[in-house]
N, C-alpha and C positions, 0 to 999 in steps of 0.2 A: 666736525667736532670743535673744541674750543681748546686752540693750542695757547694761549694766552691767558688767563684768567682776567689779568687788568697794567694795564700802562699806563706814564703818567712823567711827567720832564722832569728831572733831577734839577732841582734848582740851576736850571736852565743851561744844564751843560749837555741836554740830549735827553731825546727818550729814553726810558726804562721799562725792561718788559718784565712781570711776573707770569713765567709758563707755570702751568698746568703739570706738564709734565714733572718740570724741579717740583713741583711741593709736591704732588704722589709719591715719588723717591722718596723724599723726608718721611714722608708717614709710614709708609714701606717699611721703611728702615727702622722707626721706632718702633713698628708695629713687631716686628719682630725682634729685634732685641728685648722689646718687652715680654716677649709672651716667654724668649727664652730664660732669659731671669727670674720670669716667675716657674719657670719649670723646674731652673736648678736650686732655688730656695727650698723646691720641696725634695731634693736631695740632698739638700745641706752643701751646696757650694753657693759662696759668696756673689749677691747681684753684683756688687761692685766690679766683681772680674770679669762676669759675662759683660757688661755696658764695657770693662777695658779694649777686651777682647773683641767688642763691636764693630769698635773706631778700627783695629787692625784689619777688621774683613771687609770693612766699607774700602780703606783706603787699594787693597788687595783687590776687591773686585772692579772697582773702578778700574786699575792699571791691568787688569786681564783681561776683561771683556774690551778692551781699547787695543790691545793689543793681538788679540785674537781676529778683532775686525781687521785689523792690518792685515795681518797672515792670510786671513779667506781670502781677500780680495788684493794680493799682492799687484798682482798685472798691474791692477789700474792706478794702486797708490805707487808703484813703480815708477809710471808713464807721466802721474801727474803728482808728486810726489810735493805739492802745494796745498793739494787736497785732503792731507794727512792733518792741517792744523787749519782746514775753514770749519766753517761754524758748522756745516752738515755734520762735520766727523764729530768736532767737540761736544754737539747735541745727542750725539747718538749715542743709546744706550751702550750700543756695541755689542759684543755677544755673547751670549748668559753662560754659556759655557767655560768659555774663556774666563771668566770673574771667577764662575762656580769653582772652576780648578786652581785658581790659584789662591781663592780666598781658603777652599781647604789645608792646600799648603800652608799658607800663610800660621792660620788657626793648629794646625798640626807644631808647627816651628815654636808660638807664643803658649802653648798647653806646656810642651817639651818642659820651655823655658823656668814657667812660672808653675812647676811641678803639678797641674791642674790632670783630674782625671778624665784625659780625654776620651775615651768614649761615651761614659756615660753623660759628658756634657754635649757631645755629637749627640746623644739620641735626645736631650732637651732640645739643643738647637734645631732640629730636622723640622719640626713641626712650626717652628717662626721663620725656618726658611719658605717654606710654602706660603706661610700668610703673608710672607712681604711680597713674592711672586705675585700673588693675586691680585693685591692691591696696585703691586706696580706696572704690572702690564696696561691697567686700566688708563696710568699715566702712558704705556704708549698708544693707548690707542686716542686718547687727546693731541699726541701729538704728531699721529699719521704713520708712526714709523713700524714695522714688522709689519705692514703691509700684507694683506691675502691677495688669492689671484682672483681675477675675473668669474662672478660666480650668475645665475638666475635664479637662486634659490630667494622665496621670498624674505628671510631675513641679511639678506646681502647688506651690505652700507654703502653711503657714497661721500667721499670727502670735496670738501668746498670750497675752502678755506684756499688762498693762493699761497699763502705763509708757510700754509703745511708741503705742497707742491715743492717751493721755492728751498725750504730747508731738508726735504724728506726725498725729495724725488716721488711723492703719492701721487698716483693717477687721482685726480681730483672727474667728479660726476660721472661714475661706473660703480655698478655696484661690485663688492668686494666682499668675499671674506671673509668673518670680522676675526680674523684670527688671533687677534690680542684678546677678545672675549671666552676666545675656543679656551684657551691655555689661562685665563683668570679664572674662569667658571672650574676648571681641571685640578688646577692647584688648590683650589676653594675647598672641592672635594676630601681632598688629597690632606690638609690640612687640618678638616676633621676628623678622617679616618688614622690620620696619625697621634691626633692627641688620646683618640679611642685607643691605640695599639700601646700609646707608652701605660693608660692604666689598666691593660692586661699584661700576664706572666710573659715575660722575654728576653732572651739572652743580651747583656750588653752589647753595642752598638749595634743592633742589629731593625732599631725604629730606622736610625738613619740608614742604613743598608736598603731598608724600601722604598725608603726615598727615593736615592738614587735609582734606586731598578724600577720603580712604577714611575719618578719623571724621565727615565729614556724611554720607556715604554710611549707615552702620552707625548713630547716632545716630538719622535721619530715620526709620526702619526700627523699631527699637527704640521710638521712640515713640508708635505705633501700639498697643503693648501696656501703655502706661503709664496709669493711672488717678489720681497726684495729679493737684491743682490742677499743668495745665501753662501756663496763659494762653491767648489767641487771639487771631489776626490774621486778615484775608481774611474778616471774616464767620464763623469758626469754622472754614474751611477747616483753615490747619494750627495748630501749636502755635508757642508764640513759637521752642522752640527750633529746629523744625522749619525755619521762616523764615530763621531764621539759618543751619541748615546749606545750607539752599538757595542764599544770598550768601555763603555760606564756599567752596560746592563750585566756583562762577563763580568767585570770585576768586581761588581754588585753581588752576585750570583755565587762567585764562585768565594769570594769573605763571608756569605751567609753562611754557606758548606763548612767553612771553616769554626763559624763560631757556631753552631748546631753540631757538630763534632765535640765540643768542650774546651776552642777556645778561645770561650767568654764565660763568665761565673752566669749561672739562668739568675733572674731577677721576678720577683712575685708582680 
């Protein structure tokens, strides 16, 4: 892949690199903020708050998925506890779940705050959650990292690149996987079937309640094929993230029951 787009010396204080990856993240990011702004426009809440509201779940996700990659992988940042701040760690997306849950926290805390109706801007936001997914996974697989296992399926990949090796830990010339494709293509899906679900009749929060339960579903699945360092609970049973889609898809399941019961107002 092309984990670089273009480098080039800083007036001569060193090279500078622009990854591939960083700027997919940017686009991610606005791609979805944008689509959620325009979704809460047509509910009559302010873009301005959704773009405020942005910056709080970028800054959130960022410090969750980094700190979630901690926690998986305790032992080893335990052991080597240097490793926590090289440049493999700082590059890495870290892990989407970890971002996902604390950016909802977060967005939960600033709604509270700034009196905003949070579900029904949960269910705008669900649908630019996915399209940033899709878009950004595409930036990892530019940059080698979520890595699949060893495959001989004819659409396998094989990475090249020493850069991506040297910062990812990617087995470079085996075909792989492409499981950052599996989960862009997935979310893609997902992303249109939820702009379709918000213009049918349904109960507040409950576009984003499928979010949640169709990506543990999809997630859970997907990590099956996945070969980095994912962590392990249960004995090795499942992956951390797996666990979590497992208490994501309940909790999912079991708030839908609640608002299909009456309580959430139904929405045309």
């Amino acid at each position: 892949m092309h984990p670089k787009l273009l480098e080039f010396d800083f007036f001569g204080l060193g090279p500078v690199a622009m990854h591939t990856y960083g700027l997919l993240l940017a686009i991610a990011f606005l791609a979805g903020i944008w689509t959620t702004s325009r979704n809460a426009r047509k509910e009559g809440i302010s873009p301005d708050s959704v773009w405020n509201l942005g910056l709080v779940i970028l800054f959130a996700a960022l410090v969750g998925s980094k700190v979630l990659l901690l926690v998986s992988d305790f032992s080893h940042y335990a052991e080597n506890p240097r490793d926590i701040f090289s440049l493999s760690t700082l590059r890495s997306m870290g892990v989407y779940y970890g971002g996902l849950i604390l950016a909802l926290a977060a967005a939960a805390w600033y709604m509270r705050r700034r009196k905003l109706p949070a579900w029904r801007l949960a269910d705008c936001a669900a649908p630019g959650i996915a399209i940033g997914q899709a878009i950004g996974r595409i930036g990892c697989l530019s940059a080698g990292c979520c890595y699949g296992a060893p495959t001989d399926r004819p659409w396998g990949i094989r990475f090249t690149d020493p850069y991506t090796a040297e910062n990812m830990g990617t087995p470079l010339n085996i075909p792989l996987h492409p499981t950052q494709l599996y989960e862009s293509a997935g979310t893609l899906l997902l992303f249109g079937y939820l702009m379709w679900r918000r213009s049918r009749p349904h109960r507040t929060g409950q576009v984003m309640l499928e979010y949640l339960g169709i990506y543990a579903v999809l997630r859970f699945g997907i990590e099956f094929f996945r070969a980095d360092d994912r962590g392990e609970v249960l004995h090795g049973l499942l992956s951390t993230s797996q666990f979590i889609a497992v208490l994501m898809l309940l909790a999912a399941v079991a708030l839908s029951f609640y608002i299909r019961r009456g309580g959430a107002a139904a929405r045309a």
